[in-house]
ROKOL-986939 format. One record per residue: residue number from 1; residue in one letter; x, z, y of N, C-alpha, C in turn. Coordinates in nm, 4 decimals. Layout:
! residues N
+---------+------+----------+----------+----------+----------+----------+----------+----------+----------+----------+
| drenlum | nupa |      npx |      npz |      npy |     capx |     capz |     capy |      cpx |      cpz |      cpy |
+---------+------+----------+----------+----------+----------+----------+----------+----------+----------+----------+
|     NUM |    A |        X |        Z |        Y |        X |        Z |        Y |        X |        Z |        Y |
...
+---------+------+----------+----------+----------+----------+----------+----------+----------+----------+----------+
***
This chain:
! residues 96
+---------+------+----------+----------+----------+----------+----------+----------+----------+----------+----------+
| drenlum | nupa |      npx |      npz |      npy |     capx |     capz |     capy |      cpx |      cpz |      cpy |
+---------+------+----------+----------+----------+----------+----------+----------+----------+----------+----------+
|       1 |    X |   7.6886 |   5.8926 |   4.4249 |   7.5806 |   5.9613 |   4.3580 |   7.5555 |   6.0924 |   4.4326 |
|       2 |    X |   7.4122 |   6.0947 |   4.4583 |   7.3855 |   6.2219 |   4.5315 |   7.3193 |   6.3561 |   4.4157 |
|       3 |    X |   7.3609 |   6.4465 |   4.4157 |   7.3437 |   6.5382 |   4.3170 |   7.2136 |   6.6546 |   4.4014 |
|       4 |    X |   7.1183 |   6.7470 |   4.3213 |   7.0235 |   6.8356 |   4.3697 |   7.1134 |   6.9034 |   4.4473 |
|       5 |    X |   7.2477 |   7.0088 |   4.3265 |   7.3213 |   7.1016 |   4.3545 |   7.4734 |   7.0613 |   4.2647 |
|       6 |    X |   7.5172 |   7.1925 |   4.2929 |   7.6500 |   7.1613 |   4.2157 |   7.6487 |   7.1790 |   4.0580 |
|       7 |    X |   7.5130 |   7.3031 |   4.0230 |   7.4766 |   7.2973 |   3.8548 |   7.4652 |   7.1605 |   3.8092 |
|       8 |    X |   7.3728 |   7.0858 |   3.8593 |   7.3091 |   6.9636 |   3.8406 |   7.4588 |   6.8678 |   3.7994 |
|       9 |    X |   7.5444 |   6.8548 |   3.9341 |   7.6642 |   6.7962 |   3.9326 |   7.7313 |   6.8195 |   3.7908 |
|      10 |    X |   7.8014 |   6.9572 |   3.7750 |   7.8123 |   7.0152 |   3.6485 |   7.7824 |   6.9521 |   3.5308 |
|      11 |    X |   7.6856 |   6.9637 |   3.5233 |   7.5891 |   6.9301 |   3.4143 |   7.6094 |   6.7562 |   3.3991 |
|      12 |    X |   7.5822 |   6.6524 |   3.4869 |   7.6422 |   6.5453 |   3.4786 |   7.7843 |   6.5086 |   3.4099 |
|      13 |    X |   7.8649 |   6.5725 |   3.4972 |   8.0125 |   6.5325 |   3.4738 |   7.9948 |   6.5936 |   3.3248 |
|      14 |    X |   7.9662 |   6.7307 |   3.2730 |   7.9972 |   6.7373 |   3.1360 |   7.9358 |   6.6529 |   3.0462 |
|      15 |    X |   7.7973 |   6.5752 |   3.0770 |   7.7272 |   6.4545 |   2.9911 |   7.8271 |   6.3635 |   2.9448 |
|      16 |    X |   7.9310 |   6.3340 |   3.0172 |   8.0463 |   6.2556 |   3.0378 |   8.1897 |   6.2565 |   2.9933 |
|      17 |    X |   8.1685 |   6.3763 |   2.9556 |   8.3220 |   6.4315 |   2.8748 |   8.2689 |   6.4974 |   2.7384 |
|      18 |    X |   8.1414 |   6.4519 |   2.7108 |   8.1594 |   6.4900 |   2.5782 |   8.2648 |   6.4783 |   2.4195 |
|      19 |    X |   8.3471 |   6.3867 |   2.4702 |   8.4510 |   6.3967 |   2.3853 |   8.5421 |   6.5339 |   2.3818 |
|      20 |    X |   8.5039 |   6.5868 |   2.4793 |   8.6606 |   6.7143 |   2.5127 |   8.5529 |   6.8552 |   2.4418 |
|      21 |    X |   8.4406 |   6.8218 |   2.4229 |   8.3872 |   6.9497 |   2.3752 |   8.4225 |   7.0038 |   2.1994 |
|      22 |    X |   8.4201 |   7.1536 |   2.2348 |   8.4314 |   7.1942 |   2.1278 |   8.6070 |   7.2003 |   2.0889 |
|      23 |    X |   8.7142 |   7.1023 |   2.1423 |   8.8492 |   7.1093 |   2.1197 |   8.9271 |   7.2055 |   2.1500 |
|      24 |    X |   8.9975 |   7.2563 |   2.1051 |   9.0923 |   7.3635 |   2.0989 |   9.2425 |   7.3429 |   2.1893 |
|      25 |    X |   9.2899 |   7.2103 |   2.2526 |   9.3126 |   7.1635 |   2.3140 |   9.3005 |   7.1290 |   2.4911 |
|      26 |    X |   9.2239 |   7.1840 |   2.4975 |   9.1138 |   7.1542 |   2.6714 |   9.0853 |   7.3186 |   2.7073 |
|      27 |    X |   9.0626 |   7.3121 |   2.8528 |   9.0521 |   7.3895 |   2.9065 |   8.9994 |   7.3519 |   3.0466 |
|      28 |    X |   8.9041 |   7.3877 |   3.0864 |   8.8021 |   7.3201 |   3.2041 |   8.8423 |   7.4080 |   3.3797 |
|      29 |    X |   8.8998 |   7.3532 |   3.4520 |   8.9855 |   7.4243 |   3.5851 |   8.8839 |   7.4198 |   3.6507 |
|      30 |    X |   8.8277 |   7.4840 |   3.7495 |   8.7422 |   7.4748 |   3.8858 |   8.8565 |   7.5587 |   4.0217 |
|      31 |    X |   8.8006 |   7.4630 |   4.0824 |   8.8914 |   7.4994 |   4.2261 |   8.7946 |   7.5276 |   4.3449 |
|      32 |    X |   8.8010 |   7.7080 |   4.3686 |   8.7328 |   7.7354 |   4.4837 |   8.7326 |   7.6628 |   4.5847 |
|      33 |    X |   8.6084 |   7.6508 |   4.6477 |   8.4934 |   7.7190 |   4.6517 |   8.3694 |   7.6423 |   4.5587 |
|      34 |    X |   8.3816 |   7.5051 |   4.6391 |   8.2155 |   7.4417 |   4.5491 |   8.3101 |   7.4002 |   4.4208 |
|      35 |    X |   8.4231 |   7.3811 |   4.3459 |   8.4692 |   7.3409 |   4.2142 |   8.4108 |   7.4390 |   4.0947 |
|      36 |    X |   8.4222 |   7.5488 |   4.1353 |   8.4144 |   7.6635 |   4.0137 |   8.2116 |   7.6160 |   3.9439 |
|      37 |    X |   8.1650 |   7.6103 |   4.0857 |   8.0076 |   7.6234 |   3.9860 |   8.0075 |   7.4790 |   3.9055 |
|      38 |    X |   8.0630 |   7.3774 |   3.9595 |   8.0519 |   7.2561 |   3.8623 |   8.1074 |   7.3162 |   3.7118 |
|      39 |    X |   8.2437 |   7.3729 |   3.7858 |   8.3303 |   7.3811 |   3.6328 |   8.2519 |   7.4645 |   3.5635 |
|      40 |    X |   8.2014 |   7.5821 |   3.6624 |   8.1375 |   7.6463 |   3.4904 |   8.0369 |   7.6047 |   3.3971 |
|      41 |    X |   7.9688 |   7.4835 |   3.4554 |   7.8561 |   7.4444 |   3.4006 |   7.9378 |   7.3355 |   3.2838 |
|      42 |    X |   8.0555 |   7.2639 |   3.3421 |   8.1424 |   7.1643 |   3.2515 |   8.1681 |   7.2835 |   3.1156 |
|      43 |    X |   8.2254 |   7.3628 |   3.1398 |   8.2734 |   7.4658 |   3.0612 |   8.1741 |   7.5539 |   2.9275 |
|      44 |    X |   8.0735 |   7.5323 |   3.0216 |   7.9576 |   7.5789 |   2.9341 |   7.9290 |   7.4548 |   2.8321 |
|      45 |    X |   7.8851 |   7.3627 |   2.8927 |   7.8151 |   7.2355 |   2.8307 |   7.9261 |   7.2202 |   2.6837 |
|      46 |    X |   8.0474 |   7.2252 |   2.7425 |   8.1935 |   7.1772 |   2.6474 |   8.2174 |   7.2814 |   2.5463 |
|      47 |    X |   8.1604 |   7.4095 |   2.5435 |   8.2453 |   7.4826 |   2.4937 |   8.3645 |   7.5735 |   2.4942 |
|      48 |    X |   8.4031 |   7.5532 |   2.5893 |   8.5263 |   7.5527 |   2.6492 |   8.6210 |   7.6484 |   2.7505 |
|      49 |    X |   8.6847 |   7.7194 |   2.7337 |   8.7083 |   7.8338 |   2.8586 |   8.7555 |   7.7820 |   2.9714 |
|      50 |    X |   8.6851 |   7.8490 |   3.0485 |   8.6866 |   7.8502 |   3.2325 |   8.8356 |   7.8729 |   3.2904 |
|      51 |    X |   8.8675 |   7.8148 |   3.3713 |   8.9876 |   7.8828 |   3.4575 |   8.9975 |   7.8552 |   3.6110 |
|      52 |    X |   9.0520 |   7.9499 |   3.6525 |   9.0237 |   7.8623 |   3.8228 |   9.1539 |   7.8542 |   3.8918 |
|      53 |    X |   9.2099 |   7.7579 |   3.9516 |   9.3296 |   7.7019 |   4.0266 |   9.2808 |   7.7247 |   4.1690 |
|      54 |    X |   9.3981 |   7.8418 |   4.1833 |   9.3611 |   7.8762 |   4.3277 |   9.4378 |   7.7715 |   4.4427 |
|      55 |    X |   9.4084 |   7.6990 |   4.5149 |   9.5046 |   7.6083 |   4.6221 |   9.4489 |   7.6856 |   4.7871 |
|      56 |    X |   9.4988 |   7.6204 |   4.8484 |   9.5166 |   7.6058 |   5.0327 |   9.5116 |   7.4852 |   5.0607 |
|      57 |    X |   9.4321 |   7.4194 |   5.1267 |   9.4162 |   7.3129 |   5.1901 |   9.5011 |   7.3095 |   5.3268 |
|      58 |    X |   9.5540 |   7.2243 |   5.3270 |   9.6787 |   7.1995 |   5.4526 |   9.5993 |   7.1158 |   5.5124 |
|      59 |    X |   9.5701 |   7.1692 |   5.6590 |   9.4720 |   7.0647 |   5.7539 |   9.5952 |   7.0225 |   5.8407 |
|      60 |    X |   9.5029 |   6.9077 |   5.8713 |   9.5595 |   6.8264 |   6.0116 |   9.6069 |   6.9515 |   6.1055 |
|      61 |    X |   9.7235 |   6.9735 |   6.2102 |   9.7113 |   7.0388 |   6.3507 |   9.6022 |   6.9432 |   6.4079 |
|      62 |    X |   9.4797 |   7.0108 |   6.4380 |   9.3798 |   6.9894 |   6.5885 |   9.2512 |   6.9474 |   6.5061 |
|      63 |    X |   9.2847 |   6.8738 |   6.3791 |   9.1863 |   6.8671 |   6.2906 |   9.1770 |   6.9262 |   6.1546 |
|      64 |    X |   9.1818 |   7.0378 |   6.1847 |   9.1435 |   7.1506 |   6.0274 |   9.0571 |   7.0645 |   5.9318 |
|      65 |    X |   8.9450 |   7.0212 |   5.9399 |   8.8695 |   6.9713 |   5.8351 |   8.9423 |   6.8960 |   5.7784 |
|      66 |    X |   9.0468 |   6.8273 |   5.8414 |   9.1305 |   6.7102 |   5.7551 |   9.1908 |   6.7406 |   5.6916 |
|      67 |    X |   9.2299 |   6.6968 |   5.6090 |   9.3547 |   6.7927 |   5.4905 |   9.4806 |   6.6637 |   5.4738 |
|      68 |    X |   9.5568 |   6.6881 |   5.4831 |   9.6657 |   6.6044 |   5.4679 |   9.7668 |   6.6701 |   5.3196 |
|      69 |    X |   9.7278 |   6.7480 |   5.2774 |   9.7178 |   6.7970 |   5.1097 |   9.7021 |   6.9079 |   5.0812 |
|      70 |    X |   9.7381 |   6.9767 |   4.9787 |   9.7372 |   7.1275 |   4.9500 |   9.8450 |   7.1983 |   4.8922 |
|      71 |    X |   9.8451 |   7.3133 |   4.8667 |   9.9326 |   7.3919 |   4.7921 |   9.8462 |   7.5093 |   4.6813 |
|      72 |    X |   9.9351 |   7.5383 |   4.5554 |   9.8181 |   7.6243 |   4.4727 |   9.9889 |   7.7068 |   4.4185 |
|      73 |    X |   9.8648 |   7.8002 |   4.3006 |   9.9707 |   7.8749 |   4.2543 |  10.0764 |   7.7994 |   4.1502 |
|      74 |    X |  10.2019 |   7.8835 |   4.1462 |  10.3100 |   7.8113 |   4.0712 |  10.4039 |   7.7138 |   4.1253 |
|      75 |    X |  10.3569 |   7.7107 |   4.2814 |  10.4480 |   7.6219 |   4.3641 |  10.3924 |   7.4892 |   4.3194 |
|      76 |    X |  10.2367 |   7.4368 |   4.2850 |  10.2421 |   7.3244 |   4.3225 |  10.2136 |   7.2632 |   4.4764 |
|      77 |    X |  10.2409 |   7.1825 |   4.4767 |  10.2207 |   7.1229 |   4.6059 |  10.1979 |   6.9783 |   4.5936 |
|      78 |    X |  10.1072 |   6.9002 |   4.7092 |  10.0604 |   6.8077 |   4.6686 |   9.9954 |   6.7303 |   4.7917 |
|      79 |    X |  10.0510 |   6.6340 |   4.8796 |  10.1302 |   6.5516 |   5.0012 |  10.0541 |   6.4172 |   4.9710 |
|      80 |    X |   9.9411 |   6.4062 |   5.1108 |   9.8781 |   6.2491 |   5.1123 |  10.0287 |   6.1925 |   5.1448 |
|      81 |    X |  10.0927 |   6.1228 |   5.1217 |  10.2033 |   6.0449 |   5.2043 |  10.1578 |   5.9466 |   5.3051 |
|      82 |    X |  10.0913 |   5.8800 |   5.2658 |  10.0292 |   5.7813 |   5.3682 |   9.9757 |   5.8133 |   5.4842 |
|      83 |    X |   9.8783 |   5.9246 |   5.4256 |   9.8431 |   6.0152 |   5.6056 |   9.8786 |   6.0720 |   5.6587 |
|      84 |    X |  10.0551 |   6.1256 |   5.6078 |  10.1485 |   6.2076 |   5.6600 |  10.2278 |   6.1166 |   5.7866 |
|      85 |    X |  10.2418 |   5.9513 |   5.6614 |  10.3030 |   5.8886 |   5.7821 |  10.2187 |   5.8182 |   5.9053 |
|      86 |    X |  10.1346 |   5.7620 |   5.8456 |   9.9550 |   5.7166 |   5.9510 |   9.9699 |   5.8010 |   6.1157 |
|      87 |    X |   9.9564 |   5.9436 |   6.0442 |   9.9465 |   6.0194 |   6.1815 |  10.1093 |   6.0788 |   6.2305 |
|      88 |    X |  10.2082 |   6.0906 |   6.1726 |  10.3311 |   6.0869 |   6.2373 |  10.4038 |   6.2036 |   6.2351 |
|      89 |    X |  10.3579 |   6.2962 |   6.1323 |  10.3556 |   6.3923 |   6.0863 |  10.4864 |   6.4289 |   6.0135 |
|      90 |    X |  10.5517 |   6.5662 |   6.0269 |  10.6727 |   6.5619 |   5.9833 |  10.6446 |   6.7068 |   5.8568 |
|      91 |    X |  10.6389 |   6.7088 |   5.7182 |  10.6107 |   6.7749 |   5.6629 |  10.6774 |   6.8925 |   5.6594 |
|      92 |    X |  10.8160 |   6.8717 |   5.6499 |  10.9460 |   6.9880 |   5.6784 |  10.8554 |   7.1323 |   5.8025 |
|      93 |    X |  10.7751 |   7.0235 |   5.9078 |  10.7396 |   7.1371 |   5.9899 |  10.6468 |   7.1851 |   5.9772 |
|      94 |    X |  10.5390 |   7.1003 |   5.9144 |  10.3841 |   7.1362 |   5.8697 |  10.4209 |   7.2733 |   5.7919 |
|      95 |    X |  10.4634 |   7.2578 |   5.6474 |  10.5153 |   7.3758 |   5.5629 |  10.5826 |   7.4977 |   5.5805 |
|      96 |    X |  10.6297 |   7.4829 |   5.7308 |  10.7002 |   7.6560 |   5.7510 |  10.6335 |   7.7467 |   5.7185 |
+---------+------+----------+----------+----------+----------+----------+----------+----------+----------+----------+
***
């Protein structure tokens, strides 16, 4: 699905979770950079308070755009395995 913008996007995905609106329970995450404007529009639509999960995208060495996973606050971390092993990749060294 091709969206105008990311409001638009927003605005979709919350058409879609109308069950979570209004609950006292939920809480709507956006993850910089293009995540946050969806989320705030989810957040709006729902009712719901905003929060944002800050991560780091762990690129490929030689191919940055690639991400082979990320890291955010609280020490999560979070490892394609498959494309770790695909390309031959040793994570122990990626992570220093």
């Amino acid at each position: 699905m091709i969206f105008r913008n990311r409001q638009q996007a927003g605005q979709i995905l919350a058409s879609r979770l109308e069950k979570y609106a209004n609950r006292e329970d939920v809480i709507v995450l956006g993850i910089p950079r293009g995540g946050v404007p969806v989320a705030f529009e989810v957040a709006k639509a729902l009712n719901q308070p905003l929060d944002i999960f800050v991560l780091r995208k762990l690129g490929v060495p030689g191919h940055e755009e690639l991400a082979f996973g990320a890291i955010g606050s609280g020490g999560v971390r979070v490892v394609n395995a498959n494309l770790v092993a695909e390309l031959g990749l040793s994570t122990c060294k990626l992570l220093r």
